[in-house]
C-alpha positions in Angstrom: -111.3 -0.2 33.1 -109.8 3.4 32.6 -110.7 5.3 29.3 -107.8 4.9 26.8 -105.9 7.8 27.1 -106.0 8.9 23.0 -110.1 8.8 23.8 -109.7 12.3 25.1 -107.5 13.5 21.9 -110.0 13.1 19.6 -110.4 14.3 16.6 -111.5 17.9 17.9 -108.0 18.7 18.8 -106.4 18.8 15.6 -109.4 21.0 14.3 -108.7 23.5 17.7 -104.9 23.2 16.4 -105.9 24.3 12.9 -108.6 26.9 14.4 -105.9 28.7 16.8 -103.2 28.7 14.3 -105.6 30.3 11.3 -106.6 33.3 13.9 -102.5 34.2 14.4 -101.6 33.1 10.6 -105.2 33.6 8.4 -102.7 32.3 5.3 -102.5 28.8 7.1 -103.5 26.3 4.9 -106.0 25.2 7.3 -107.6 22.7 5.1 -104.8 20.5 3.9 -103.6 20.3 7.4 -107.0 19.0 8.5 -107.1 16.5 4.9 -103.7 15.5 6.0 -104.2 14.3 9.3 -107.8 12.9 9.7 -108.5 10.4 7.1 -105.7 7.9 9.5 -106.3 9.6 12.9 -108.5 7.4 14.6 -106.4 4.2 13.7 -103.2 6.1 16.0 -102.7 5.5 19.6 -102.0 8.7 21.4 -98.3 9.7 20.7 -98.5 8.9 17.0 -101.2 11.2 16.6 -98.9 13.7 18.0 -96.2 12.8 15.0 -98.7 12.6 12.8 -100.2 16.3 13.3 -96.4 16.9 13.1 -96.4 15.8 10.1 -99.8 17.7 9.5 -98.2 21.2 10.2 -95.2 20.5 8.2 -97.1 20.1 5.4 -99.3 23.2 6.1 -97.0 25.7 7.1 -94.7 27.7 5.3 -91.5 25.7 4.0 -88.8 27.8 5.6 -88.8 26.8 9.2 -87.6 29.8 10.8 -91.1 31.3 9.5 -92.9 28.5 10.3 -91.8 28.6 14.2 -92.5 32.6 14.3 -96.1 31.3 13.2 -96.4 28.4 15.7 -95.5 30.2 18.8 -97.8 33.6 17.4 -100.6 31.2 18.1 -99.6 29.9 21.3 -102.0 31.3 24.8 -100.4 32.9 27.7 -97.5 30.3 29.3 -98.7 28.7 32.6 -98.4 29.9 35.8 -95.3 29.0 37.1 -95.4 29.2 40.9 -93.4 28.1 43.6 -94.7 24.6 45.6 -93.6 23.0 48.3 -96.2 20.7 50.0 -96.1 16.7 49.4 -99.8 17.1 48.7 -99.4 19.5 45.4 -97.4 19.6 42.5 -97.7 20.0 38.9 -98.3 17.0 37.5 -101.5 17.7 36.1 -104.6 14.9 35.5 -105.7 16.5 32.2 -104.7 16.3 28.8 -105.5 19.8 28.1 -101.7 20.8 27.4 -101.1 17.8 24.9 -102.9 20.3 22.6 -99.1 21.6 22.1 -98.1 18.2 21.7 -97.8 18.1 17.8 -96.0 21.9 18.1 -92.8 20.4 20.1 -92.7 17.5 17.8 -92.8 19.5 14.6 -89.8 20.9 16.7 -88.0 17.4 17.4 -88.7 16.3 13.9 -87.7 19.1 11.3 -86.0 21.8 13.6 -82.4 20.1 13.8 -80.8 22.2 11.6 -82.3 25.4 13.1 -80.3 25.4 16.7 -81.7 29.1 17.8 -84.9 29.1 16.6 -85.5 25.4 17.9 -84.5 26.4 21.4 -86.7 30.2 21.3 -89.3 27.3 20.8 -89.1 24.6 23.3 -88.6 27.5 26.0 -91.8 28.5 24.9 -93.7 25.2 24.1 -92.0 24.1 27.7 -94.3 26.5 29.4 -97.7 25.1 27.6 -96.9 21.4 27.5 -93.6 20.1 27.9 -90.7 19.5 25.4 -88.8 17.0 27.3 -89.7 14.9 24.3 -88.4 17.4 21.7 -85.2 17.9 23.5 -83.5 14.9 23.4 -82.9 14.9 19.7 -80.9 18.0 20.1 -78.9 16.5 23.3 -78.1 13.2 20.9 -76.9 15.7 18.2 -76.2 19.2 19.2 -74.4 17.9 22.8 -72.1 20.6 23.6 -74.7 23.0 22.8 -77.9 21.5 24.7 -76.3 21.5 27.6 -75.1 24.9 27.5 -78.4 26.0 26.5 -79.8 23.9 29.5 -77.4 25.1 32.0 -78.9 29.3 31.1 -82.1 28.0 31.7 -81.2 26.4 35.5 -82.1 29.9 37.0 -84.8 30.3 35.0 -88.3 31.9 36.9 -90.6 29.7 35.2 -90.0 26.0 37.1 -91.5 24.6 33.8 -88.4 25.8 31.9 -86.7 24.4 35.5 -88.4 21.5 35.1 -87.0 20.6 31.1 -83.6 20.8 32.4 -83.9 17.4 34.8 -86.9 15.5 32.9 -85.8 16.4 29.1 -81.8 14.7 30.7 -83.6 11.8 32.0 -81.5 9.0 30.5 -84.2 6.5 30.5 -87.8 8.9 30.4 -90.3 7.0 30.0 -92.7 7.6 26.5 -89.1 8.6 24.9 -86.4 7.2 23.4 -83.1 6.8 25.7 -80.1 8.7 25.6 -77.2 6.3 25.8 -73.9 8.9 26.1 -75.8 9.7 29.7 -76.4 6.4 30.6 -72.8 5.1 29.9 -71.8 8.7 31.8 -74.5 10.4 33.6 -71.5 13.3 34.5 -73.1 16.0 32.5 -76.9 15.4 33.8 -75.3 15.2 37.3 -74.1 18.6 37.3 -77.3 20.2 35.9 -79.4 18.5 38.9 -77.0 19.3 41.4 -77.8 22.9 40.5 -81.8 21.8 41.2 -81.3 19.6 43.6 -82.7 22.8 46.1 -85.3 23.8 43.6 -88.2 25.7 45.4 -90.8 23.8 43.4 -91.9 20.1 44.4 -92.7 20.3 40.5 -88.8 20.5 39.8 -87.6 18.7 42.8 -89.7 15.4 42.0 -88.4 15.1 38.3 -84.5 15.8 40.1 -85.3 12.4 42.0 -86.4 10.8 39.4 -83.6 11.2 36.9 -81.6 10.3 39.6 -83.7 7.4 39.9 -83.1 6.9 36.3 -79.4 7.1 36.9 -79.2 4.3 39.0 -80.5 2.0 36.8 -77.2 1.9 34.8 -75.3 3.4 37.6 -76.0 2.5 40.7 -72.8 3.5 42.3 -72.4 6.9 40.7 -76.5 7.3 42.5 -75.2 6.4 45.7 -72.6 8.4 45.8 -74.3 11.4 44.3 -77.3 10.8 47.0 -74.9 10.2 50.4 -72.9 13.4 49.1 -76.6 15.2 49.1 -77.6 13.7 52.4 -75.1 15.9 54.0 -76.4 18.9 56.3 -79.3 17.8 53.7 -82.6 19.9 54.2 -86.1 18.4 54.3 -87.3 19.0 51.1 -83.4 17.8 49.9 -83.7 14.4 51.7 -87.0 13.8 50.6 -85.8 13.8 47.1 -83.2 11.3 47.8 -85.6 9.3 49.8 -87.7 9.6 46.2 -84.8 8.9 44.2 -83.8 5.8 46.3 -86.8 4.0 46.1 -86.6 1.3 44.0 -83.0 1.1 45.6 -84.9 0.5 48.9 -87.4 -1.7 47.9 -84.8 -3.8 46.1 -83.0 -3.9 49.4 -79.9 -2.2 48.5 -77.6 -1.6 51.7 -76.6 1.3 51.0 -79.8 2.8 50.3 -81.0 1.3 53.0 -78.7 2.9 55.1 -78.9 6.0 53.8 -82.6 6.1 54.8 -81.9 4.8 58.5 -82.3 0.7 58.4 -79.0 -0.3 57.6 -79.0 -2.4 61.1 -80.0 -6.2 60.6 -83.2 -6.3 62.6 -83.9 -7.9 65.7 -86.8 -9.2 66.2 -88.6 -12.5 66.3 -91.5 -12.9 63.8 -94.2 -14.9 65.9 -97.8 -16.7 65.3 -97.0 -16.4 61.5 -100.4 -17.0 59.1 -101.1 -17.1 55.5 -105.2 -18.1 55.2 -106.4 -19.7 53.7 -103.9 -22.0 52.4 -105.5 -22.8 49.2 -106.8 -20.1 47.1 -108.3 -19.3 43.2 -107.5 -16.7 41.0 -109.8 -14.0 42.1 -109.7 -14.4 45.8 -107.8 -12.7 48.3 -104.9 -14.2 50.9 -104.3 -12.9 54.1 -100.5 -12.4 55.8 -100.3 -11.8 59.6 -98.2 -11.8 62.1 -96.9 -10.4 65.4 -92.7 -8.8 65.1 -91.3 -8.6 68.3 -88.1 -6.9 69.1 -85.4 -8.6 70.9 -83.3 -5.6 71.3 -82.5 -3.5 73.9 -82.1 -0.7 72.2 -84.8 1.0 69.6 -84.9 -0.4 66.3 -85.5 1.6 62.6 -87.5 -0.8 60.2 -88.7 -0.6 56.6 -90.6 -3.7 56.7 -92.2 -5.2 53.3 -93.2 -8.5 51.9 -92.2 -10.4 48.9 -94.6 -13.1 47.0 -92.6 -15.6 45.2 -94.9 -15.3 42.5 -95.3 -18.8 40.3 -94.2 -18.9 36.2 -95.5 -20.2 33.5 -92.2 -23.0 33.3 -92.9 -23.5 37.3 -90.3 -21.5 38.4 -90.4 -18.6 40.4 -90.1 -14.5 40.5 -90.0 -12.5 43.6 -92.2 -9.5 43.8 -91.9 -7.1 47.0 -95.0 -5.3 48.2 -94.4 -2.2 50.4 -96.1 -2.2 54.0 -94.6 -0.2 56.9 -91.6 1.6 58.4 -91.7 1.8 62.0 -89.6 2.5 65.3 -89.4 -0.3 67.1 -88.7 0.1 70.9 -86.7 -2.3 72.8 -89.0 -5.1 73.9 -92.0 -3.7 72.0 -93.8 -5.8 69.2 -96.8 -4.8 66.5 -99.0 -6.4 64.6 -98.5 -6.8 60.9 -101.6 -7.7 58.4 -102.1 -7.1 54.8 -104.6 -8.6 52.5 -103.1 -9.8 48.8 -105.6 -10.1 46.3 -105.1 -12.3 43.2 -107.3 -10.7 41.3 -106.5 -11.0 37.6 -104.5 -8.4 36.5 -103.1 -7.3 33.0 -99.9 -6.9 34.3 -99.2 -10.2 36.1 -100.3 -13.7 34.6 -101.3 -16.2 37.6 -100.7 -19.5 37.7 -101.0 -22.6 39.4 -98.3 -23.8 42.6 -97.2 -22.9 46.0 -96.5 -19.5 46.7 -93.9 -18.5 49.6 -94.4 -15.5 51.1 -91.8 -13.6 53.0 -91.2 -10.5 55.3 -88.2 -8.3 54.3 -87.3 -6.7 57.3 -84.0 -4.2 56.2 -83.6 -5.9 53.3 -83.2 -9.0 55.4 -85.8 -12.1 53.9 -88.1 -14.0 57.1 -90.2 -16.7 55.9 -93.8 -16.4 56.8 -95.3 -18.8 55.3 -97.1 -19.9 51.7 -100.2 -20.8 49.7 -101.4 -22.7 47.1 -102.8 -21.6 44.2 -105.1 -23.9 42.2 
């Protein structure tokens, strides 16, 4: 089982906080930050901590918090590179908590900065470029609108694709780790316009948090995504249509037709499903089932699938909830038939409770269910 993720914010980095801001500020009252936050900091799971070091720094730094901001961003290293990326294979979302250190700076922001618009804003653009203040913005979109966006909109042209990057992932109406922001998800018009400005972005880093606001979008809006992603489909580049094809996948893989079209299956399939297995038939929790079958066209033209499978997944009242599994997209030529296999395991899983009962198991060929069979689980 993975580490938990507050394991690697120990105690160490509130002590680094207090180190780095004493060498910019020697008057910080490095002590009663430290007495502040440690006695409870264990007890926290990892974004608490960040509030609480929040909390920390308010009660260590100067009281006016135009002064207090000046001292923050004194003691902040050299922003990130910011450098243009384009390859599936690299991007910047990074696999170390190394710029949570700035965590507790961009909440100090969210939590007591309100009242200070400019210096507020001077900050996140900085604290953007260390960590991220897609957290700390969202107060100032529920309260300051008007001017968040217009700050946000400056900022669309901005060289550093972190600052980029704040203006589609700080709008997300539904970001994970964050509270929502429910004028964008009853109108998403606003957050619309800023990613239509990004949708081109010549960072993957950008381009991927563009989908998945989009994404987001959907959730409460499907229509308004749809449109927005058929509109961008048009003379669409590659980089453009993959980040419709990103922000249309749950969409997809809930069989949507007009996502579904929009990515090339909209045609019902033609094919034949043949010599259909699901072994063994009786399984435990912990073992593994596996699906084949043979898909055989019976067009005479070529075919565009996006072929996954769905386990109607047994509940604890006996009912049942459909999961889809992805698999394969393929081009099937007239005539022509593969072979399809994948192995399920039923592993146990924090995330999905087993239990006992028969277990269909379908193919969803262009959103179009094909039985294939079933198992028991004892």
């Amino acid at each position: 089982m993975a580490e938990p993720l507050k394991n690697l914010y120990g105690p160490e980095i509130p002590r680094r906080i207090a180190a780095m801001i004493s060498e910019a500020y020697p008057a910080f009252k490095q002590q009663a930050f430290l007495d502040f936050v440690l006695p409870d900091y264990e007890s926290l799971e990892l974004m608490p901590r960040g509030w609480h070091m929040a909390d920390g720094l308010h009660h260590a730094l100067p009281d006016n918090y135009e002064q207090a901001i000046d001292i923050l961003l004194s003691s902040l290293p050299p922003a990130r590179p910011h450098v243009a990326v384009n390859s599936a294979t690299e991007d910047r979302e990074g696999n170390t908590l190394a710029p949570f250190l700035f965590m507790p700076h961009t909440f100090f922001v969210a939590r007591y900065g309100l009242q200070h618009f400019d210096a507020s804003m001077r900050a996140q653009y900085e604290l953007t470029q260390r960590f991220t203040a897609e957290f700390s913005i969202r107060p100032f979109l529920q309260q300051h609108t008007s001017a968040t966006l217009a700050k946000l909109q400056s900022w669309l042209t901005d060289p550093s694709e972190h600052v980029r990057r704040l203006v589609s992932e700080g709008t997300r109406p539904r970001l994970p780790w964050a509270s929502r922001l429910p004028a964008f998800q009853k109108d998403p018009t606003p957050v619309i316009a800023l990613l239509d400005a990004l949708k081109d972005d010549n960072s993957l880093y950008v381009r991927r948090s563009v989908a998945n606001n989009l994404n987001d979008i959907g959730k409460d809006n499907p229509d308004i995504m749809l449109d927005t992603a058929e509109r961008w489909m048009r003379d669409a580049s590659e980089h453009r249509a993959w980040v419709v094809k990103h922000a249309l996948r749950v969409a997809v893989k809930d069989a949507h037709p007009r996502a579904l079209a929009l990515m090339g299956f909209g045609g019902a399939p033609l094919v034949d499903v043949l010599d259909a297995t699901v072994a063994p038939a009786v399984v435990s929790e912990g073992d593994s089932v596996t699906l084949s079958c043979t898909l055989r066209s019976r067009s005479n033209t070529s075919q565009s699938l996006l072929i996954d499978f769905v386990v109607h997944y047994i509940k604890a009242n006996g009912s049942s909830r459909p999961k889809v599994f992805k698999l394969t997209s393929c081009e099937l030529a007239a005539g022509e038939q593969i072979q399809l296999n994948k192995r399920l395991s039923l592993a146990a899983m924090t995330t999905r409770k087993h239990y006992a009962g028969e277990h269909n198991v379908e193919l969803l060929i262009n959103g179009q269910a094909m039985a294939l069979g079933s198992f028991q689980l004892s």
